[in-house]
FITORPA-708301 format. One record per residue: residue number from 1; residue in one letter; x, y, z of N, C-alpha, C, CB in turn. Coordinates in steps of 0.2 Angstrom, whole numbers, plus 5000, padded with zeros to 4 digits. Each point is the difference from the previous one (the first is absolute). Glycine has a CB too. Example, Ala and Ser with C-alpha at 12.3 -4.5 7.8 and 13.67 -1.06 7.14 Angstrom:
2
> resi,resn,nc1,nc2,nc3,cac1,cac2,cac3,cc1,cc2,cc3,cbc1,cbc2,cbc3
> 1,A,5066,4972,5039,4996,5006,5000,5004,5006,5000,4991,4994,5006
> 2,S,5007,5011,4990,5004,5006,5001,4996,5005,5003,5006,4997,4990
//
This chain:
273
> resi,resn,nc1,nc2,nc3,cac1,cac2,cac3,cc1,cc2,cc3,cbc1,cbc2,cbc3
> 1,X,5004,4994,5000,4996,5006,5000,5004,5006,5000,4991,4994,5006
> 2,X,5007,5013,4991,5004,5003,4997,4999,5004,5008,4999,5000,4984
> 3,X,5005,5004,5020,5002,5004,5006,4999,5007,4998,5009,4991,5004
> 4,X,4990,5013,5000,4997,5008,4999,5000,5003,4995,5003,5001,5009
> 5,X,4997,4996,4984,4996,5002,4996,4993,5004,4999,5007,4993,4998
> 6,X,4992,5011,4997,4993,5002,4998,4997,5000,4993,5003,5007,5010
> 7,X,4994,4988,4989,4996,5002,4992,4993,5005,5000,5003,4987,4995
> 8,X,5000,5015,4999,4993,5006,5000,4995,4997,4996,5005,5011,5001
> 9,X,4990,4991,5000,4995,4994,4995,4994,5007,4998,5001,4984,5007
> 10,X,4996,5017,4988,4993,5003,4999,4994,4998,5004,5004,5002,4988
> 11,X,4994,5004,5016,4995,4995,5005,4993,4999,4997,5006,5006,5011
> 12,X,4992,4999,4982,4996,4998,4994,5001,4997,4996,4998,5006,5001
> 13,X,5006,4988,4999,5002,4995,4994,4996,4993,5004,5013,5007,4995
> 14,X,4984,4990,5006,4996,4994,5002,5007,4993,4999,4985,5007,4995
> 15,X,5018,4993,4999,5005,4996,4996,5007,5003,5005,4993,4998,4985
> 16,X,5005,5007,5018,5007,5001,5002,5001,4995,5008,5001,5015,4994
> 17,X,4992,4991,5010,4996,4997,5007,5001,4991,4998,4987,5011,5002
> 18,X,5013,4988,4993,4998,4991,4999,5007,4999,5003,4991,4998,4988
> 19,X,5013,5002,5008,5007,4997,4998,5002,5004,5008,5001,5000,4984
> 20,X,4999,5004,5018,5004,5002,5007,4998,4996,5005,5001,5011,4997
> 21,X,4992,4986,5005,4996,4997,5004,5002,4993,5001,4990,5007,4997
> 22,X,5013,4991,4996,5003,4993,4998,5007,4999,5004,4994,5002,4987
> 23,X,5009,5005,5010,5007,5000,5004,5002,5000,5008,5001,5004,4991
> 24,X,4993,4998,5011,5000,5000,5008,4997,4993,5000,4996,5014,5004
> 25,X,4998,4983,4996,4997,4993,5000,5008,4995,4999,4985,5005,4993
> 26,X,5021,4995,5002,5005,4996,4998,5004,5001,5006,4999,5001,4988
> 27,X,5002,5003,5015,5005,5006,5005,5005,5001,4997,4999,4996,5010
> 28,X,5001,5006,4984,5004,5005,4996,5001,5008,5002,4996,4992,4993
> 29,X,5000,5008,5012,5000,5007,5002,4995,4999,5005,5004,5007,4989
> 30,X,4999,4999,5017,4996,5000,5003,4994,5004,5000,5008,4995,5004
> 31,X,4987,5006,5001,4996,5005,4997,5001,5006,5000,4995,4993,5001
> 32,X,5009,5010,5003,5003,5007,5000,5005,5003,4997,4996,4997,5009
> 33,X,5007,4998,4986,5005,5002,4994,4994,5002,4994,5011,4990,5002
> 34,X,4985,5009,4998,4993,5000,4994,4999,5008,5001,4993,4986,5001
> 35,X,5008,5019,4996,4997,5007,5004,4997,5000,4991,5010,5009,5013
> 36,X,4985,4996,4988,4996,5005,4992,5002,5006,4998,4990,4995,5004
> 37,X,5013,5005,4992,5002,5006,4996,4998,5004,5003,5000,4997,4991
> 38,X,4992,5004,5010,4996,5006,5000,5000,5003,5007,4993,4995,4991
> 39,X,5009,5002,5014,5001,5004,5009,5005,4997,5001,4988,5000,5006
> 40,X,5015,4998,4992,5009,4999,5004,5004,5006,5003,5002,4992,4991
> 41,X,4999,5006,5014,5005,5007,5002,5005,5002,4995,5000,4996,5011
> 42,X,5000,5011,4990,5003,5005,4994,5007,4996,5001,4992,5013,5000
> 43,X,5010,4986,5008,5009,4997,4999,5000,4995,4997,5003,5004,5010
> 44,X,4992,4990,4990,5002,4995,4994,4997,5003,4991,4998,4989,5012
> 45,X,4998,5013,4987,5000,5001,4994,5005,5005,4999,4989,4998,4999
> 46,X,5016,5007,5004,5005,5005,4996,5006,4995,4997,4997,5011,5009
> 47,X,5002,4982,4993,5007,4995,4999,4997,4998,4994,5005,4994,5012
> 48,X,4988,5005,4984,4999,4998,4995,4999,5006,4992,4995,4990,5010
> 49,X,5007,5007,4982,4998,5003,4997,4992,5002,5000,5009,4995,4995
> 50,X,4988,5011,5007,4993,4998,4999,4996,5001,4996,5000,5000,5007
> 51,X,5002,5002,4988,4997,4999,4991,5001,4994,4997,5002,5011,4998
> 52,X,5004,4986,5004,5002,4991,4997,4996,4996,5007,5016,5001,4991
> 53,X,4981,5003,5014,4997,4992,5002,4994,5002,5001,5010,4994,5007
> 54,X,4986,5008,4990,4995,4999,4996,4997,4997,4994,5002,5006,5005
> 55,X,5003,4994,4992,5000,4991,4995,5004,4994,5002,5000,5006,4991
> 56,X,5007,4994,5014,5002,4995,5001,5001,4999,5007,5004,5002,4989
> 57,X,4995,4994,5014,4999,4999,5008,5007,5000,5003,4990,4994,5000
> 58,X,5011,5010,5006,5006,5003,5001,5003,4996,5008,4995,5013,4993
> 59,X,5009,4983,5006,5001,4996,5007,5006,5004,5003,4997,4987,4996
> 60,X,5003,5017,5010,5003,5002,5002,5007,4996,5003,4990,5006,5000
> 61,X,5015,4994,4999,5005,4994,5004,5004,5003,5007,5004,4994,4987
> 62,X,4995,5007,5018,5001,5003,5006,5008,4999,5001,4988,4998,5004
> 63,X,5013,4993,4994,5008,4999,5003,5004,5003,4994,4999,4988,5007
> 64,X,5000,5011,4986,5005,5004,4993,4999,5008,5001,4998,4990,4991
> 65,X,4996,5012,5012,4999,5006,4999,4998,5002,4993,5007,5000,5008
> 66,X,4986,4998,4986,5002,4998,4997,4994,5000,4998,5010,4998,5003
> 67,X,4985,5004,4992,4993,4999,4995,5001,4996,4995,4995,5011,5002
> 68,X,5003,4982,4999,4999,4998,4993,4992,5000,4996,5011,4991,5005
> 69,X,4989,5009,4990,4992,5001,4996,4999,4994,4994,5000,5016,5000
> 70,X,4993,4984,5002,4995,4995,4994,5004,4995,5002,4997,5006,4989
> 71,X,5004,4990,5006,5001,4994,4998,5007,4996,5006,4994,5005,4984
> 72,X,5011,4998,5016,5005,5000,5007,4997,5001,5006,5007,5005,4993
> 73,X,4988,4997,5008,4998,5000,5009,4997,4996,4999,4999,5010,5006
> 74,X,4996,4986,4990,4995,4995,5001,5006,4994,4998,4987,5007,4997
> 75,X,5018,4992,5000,5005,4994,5001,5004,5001,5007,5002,4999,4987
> 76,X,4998,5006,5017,5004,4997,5005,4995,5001,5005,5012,5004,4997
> 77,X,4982,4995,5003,4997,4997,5006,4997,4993,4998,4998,5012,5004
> 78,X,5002,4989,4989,4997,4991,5001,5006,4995,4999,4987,5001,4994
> 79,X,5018,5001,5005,5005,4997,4998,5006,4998,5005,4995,5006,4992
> 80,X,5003,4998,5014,5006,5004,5005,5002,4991,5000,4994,5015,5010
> 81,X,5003,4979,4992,5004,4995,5002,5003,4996,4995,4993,5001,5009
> 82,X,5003,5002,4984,5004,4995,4996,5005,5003,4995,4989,4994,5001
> 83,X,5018,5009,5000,5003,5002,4996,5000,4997,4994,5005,5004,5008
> 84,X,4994,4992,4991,5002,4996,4991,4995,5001,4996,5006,4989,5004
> 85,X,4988,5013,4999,4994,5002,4996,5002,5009,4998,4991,4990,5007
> 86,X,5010,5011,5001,5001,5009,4998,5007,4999,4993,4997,5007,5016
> 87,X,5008,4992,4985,5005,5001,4993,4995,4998,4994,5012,4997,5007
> 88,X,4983,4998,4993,4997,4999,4993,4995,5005,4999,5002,4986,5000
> 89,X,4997,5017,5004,4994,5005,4998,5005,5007,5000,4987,4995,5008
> 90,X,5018,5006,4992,5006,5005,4999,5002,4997,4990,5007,5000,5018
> 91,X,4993,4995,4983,5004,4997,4992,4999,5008,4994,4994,4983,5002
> 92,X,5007,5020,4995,4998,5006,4996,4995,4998,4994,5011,5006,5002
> 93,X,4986,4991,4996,4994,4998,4995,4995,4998,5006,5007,4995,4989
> 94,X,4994,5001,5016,4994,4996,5005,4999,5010,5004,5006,4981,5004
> 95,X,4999,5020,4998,4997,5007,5003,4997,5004,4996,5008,5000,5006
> 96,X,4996,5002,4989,4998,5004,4996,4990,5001,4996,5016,4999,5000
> 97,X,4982,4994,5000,4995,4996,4997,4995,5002,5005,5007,4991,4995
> 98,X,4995,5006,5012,4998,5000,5010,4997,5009,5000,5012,4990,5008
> 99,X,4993,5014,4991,5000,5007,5001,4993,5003,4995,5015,5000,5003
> 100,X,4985,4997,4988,4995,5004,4997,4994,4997,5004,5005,5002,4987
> 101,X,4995,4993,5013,4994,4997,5003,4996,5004,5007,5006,4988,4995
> 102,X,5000,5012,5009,4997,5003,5006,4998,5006,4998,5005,4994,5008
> 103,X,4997,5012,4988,4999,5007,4999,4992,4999,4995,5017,5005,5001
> 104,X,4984,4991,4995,4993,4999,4996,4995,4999,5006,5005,4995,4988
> 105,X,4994,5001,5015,4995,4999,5006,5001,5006,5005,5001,4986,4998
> 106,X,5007,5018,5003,4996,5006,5007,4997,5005,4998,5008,4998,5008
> 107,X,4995,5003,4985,4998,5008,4994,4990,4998,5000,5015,4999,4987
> 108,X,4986,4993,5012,4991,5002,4999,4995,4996,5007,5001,5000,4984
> 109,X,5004,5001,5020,4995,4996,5006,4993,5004,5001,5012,4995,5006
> 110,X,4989,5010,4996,4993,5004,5001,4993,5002,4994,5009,5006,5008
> 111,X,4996,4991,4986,4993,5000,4996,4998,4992,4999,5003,5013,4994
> 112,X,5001,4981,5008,4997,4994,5000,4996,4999,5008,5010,4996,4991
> 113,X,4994,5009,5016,4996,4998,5004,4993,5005,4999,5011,4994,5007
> 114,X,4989,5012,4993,4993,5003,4998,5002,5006,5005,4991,4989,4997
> 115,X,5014,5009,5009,5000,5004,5006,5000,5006,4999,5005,4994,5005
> 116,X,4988,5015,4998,5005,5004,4999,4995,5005,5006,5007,4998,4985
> 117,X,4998,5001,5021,4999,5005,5007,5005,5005,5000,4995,4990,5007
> 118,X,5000,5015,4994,5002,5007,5003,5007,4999,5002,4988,5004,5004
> 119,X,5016,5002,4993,5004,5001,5004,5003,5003,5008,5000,4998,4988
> 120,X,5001,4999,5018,5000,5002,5006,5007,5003,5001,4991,4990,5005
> 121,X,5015,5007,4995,5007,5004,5001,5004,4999,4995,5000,4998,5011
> 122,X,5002,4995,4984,5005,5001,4994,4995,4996,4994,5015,5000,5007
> 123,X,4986,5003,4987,4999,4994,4996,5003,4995,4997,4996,5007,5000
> 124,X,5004,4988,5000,5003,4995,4997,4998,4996,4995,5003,5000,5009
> 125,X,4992,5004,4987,4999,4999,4992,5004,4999,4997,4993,5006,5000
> 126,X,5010,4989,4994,5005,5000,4997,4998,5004,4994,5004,4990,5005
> 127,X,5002,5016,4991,5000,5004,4994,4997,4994,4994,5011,5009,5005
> 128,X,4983,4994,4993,4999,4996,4992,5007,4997,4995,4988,5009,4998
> 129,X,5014,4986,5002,5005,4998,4994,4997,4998,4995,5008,4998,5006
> 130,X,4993,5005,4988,4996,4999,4996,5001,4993,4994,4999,5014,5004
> 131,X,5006,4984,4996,5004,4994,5000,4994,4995,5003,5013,5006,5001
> 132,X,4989,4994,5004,4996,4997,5006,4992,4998,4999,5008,5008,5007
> 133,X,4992,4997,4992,4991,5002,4999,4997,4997,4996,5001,5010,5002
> 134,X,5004,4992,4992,4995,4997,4992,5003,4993,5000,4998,5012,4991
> 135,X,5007,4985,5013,5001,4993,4997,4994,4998,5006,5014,4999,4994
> 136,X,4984,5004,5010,4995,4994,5002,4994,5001,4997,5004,4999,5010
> 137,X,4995,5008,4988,4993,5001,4995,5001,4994,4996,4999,5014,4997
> 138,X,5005,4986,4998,5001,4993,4995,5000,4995,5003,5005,5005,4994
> 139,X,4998,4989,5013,4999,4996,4999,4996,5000,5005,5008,4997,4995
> 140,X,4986,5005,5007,4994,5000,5004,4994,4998,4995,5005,5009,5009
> 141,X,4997,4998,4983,4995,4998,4994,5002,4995,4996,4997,5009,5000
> 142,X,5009,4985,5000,5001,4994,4997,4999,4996,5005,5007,5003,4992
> 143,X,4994,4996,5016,4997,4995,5004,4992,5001,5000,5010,4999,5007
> 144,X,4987,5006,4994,4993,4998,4999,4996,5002,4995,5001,4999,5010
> 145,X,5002,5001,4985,4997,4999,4993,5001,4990,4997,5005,5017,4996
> 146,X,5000,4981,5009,5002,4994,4998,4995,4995,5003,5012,5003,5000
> 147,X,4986,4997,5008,4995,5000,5005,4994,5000,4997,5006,5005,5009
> 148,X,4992,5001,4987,4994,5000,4998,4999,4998,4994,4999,5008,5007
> 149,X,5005,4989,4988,5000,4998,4995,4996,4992,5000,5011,5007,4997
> 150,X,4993,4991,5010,5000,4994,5002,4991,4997,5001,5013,5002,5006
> 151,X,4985,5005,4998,4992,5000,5001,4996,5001,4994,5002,5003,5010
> 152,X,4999,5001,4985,4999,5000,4993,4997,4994,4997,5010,5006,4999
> 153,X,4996,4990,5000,5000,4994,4997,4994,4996,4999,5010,5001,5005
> 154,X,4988,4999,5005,4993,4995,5003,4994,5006,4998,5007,4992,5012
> 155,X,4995,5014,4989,4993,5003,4999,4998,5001,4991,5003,5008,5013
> 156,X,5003,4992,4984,4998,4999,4994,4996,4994,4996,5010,5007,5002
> 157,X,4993,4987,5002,4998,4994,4998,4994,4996,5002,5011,5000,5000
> 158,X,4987,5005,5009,4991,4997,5001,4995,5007,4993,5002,4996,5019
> 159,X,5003,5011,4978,4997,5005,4995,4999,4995,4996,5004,5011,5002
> 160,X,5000,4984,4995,5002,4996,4993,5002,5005,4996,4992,4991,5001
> 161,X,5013,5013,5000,5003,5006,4998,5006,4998,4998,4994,5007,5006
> 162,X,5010,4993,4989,5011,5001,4999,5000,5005,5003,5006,4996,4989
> 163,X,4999,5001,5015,5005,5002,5005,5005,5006,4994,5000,4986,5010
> 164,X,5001,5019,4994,5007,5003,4997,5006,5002,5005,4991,5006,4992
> 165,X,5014,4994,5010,5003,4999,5006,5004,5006,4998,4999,4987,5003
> 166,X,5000,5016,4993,5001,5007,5002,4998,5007,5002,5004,4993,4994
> 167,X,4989,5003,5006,4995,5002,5000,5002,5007,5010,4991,4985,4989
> 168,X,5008,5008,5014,4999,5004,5009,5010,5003,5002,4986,4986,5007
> 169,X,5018,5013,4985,5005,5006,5003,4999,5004,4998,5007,4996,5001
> 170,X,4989,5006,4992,4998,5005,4999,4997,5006,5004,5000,4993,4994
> 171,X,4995,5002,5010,4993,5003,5003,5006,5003,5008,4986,4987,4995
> 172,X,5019,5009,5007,5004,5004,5004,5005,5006,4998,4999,4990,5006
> 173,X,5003,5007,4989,5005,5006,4998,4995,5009,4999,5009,4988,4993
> 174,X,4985,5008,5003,4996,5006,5000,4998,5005,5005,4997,4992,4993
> 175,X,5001,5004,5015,4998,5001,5003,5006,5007,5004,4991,4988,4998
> 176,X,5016,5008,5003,5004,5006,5002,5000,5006,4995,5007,4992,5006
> 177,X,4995,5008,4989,4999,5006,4995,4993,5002,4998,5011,4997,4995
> 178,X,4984,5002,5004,4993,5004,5004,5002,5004,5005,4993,4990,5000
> 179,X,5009,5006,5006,5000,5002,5010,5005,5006,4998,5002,4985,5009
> 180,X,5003,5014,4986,5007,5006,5000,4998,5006,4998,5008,4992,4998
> 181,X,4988,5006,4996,4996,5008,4995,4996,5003,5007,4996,4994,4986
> 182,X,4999,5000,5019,4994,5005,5005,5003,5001,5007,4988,4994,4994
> 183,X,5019,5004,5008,5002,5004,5004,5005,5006,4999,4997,4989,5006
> 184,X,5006,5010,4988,5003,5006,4997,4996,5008,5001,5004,4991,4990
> 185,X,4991,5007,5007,4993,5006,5000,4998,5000,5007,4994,4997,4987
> 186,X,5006,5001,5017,4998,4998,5007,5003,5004,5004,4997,4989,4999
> 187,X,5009,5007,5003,5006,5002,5005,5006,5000,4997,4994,4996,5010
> 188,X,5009,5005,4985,5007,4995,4998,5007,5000,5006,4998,5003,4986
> 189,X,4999,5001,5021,5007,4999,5004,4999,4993,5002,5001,5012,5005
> 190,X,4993,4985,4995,4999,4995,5003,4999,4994,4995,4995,5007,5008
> 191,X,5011,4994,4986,4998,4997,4995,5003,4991,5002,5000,5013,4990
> 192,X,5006,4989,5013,5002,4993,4999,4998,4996,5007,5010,5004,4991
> 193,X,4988,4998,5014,4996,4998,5008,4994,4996,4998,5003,5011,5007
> 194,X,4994,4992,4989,4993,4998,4995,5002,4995,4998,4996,5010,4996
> 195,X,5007,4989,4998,5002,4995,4996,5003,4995,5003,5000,5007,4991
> 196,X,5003,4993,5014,5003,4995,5005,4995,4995,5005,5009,5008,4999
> 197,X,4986,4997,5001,4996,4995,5004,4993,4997,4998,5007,5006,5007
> 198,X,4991,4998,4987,4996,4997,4993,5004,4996,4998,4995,5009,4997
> 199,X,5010,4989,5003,5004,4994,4998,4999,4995,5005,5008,5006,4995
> 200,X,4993,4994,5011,4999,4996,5005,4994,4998,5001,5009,5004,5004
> 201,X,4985,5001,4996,4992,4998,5001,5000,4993,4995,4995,5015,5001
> 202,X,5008,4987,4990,4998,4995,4996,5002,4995,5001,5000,5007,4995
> 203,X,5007,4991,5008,5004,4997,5001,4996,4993,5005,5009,5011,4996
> 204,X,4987,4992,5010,4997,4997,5005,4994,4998,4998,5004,5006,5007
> 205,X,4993,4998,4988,4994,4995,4996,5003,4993,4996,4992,5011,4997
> 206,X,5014,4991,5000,5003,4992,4997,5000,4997,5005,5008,5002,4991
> 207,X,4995,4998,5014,5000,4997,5004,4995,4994,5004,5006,5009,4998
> 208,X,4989,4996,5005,4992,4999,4999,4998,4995,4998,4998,5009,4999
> 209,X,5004,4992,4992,4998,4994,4995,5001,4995,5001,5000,5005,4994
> 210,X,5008,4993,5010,5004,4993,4999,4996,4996,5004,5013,5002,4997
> 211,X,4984,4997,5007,4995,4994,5002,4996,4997,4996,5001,5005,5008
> 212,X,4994,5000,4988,4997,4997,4994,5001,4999,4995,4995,5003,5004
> 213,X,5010,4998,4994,5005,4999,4995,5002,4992,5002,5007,5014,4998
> 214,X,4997,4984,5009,5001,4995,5001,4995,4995,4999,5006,5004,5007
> 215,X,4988,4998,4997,4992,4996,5001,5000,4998,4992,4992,5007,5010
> 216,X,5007,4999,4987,4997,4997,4993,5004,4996,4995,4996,5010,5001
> 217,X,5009,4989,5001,5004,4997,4996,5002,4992,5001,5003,5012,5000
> 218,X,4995,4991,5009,4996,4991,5003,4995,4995,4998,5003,5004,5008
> 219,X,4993,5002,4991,4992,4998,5001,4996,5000,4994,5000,5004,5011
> 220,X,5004,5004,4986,4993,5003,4995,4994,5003,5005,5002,4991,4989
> 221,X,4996,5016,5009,4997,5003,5003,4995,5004,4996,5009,4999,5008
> 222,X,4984,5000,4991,4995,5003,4998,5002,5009,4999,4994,4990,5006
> 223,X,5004,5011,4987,4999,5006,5000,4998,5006,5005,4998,4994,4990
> 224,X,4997,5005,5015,4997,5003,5005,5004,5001,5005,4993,4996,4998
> 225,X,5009,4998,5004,5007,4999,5005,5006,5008,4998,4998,4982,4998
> 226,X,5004,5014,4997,5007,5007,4996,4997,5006,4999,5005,4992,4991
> 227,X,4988,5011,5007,4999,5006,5001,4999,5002,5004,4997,5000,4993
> 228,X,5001,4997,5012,4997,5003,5008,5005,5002,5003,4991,4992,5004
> 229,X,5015,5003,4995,5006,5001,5004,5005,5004,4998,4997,4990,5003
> 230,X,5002,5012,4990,5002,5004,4999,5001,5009,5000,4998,4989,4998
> 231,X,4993,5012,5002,4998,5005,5003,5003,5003,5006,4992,4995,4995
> 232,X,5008,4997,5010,5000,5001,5008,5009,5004,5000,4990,4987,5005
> 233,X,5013,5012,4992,5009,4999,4996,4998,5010,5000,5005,4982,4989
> 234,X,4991,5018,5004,5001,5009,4998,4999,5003,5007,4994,5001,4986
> 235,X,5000,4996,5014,4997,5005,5010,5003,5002,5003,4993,4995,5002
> 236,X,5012,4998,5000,5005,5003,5004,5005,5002,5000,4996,4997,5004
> 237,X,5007,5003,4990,5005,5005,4994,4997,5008,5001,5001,4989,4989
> 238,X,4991,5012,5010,5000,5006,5002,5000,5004,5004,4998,4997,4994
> 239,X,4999,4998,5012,5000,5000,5010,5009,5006,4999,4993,4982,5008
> 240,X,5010,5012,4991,5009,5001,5000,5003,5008,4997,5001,4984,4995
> 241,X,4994,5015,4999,5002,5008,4995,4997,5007,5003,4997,4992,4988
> 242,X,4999,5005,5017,4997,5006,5001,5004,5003,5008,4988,4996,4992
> 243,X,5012,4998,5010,5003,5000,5008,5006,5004,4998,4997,4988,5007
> 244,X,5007,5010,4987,5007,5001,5001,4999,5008,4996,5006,4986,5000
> 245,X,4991,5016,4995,5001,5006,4998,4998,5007,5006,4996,4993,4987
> 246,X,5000,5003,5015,4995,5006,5009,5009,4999,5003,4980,4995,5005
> 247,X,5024,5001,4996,5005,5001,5005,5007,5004,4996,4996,4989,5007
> 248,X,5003,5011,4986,5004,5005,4997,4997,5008,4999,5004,4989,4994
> 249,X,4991,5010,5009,4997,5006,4997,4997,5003,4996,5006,4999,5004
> 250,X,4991,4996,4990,4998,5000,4995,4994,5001,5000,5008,4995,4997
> 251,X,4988,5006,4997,4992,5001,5000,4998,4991,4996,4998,5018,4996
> 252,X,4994,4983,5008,4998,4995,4996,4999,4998,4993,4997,5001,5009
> 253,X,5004,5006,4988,5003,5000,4991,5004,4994,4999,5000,5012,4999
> 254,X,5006,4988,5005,5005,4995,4997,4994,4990,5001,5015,5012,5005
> 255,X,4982,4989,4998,4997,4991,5000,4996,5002,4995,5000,4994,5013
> 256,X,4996,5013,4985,4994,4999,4996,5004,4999,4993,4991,5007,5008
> 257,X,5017,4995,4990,5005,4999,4996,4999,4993,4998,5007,5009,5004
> 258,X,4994,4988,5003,5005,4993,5000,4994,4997,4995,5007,4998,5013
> 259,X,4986,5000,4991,4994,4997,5000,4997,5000,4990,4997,5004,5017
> 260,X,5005,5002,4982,4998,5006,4993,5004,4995,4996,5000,5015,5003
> 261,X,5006,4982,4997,5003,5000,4997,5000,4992,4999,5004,5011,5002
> 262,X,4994,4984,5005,4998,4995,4997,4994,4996,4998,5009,5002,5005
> 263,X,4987,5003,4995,4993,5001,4997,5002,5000,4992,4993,5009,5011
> 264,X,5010,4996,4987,5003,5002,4993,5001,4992,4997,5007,5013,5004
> 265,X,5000,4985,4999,5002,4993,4999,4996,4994,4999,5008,5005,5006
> 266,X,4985,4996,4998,4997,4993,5000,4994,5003,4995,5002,4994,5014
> 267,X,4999,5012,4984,4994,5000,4995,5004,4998,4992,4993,5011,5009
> 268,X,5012,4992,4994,5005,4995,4992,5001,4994,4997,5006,5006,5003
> 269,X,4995,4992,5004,5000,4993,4999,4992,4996,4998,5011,5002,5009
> 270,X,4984,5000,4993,4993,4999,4999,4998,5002,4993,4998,5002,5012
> 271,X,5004,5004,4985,5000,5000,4992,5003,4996,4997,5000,5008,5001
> 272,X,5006,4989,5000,5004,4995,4997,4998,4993,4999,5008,5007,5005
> 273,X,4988,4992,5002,4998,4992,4999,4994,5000,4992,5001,4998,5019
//
């Protein structure tokens, strides 16, 4: 167990809370090394970067004297007993690989977890990287354009309809560049906060789907079955769209955007058949 250290963790990050709770629960730390960015004594935050440890978690080292960030403080606490692991997570491709990974996941944690409370003493929002951002735009609208292809398939086949399987990446890709045009005109400070967590909303409806994706594929499932459940999937896609826009601050314009736009889509597709 790592000795008078201190990690700082976002006390609005749920995935941070997670992962720290874990490390106390392992006795990786005890529970008084764990402090929150956001009320720490000013004498322990003046030891840290505090614009870099808002994206990257900042472990304080008391005996080196000594801040390590991201991807380095979380190897020397889960690591601390296993040196031969830590040198392979040091290797320069395994690190360097370890490092994009963790910075893609802290750049957009707040818009995969949804979190966004008032600020009381510091903020520990991480700056938009826009890198960041739009590769998760993109592989949020190729995982669940993939997800939802999958449900396609069956719903197409109780319609007795051909399938197009390019069809539901369309229908995602579309849907962000729609979203981009109506929050441009909206808010554009808020353009990429938006699109990050319109991503994720979508993303949780693929998700949604893989149970009946599974079933169906076991069983076969009635047309009724697939539309009902489907519905139940948009509904609370738009529970998600609306929650999350009211905590950015947004007007309900942007869900009457979202909804507008996949009304559009299903009427296209309904011409077509």
């Amino acid at each position: 167990m790592i000795s008078s250290n201190q990690l700082l963790i976002d006390k609005n990050c749920p995935m941070c809370s997670m992962y720290g709770k874990c490390f106390i629960y392992f006795d990786l730390l005890q529970p008084n090394e764990l402090v929150y960015y956001q009320d720490v004594d000013d004498a322990v935050f003046e030891k840290v970067d505090a614009e870099r440890a808002k994206s990257e978690v900042a472990l304080i080292d008391a005996e080196k004297g000594m801040t390590v960030y991201g991807v380095d403080a979380f190897m020397m606490v889960l690591f601390q007993n296993w040196p031969t692991i830590l040198r392979f997570f040091h290797l320069p491709m395994i690190h360097f690989l370890v490092v994009k990974l963790y910075r893609f996941i802290s750049f957009n944690r707040h818009v995969i977890s949804g979190e966004r409370k008032a600020i009381v003493k510091r903020d520990c929002h991480p700056p938009v990287h826009l890198a960041y951002r739009w590769l998760y735009i993109l592989l949020v609208a190729i995982g669940t354009g993939f997800i939802v292809n999958q449900f396609s398939i069956h719903l197409d086949h109780a319609l007795g309809l051909e399938h197009h399987h390019s069809r539901e990446f369309i229908i995602c890709f579309g849907q962000v560049l729609w979203q981009l045009v109506a929050i441009s005109m909206i808010n554009p400070l808020k353009r990429m906060d938006y699109l990050g967590n319109m991503s994720t909303v979508s993303f949780i409806g693929g998700l949604l789907l893989l149970p009946l994706i599974v079933l169906a594929n076991w069983i076969g499932l009635p047309l009724i079955v697939l539309g009902l459940y489907f519905l139940l999937v948009v509904g609370t896609m738009f529970v998600l769209h609306v929650k999350r826009c009211k905590a950015l601050g947004l007007p309900f314009t942007m869900s009457i955007s979202w909804v507008a736009f996949r009304s559009v889509a299903l009427l296209i597709i309904l011409s077509l058949i």
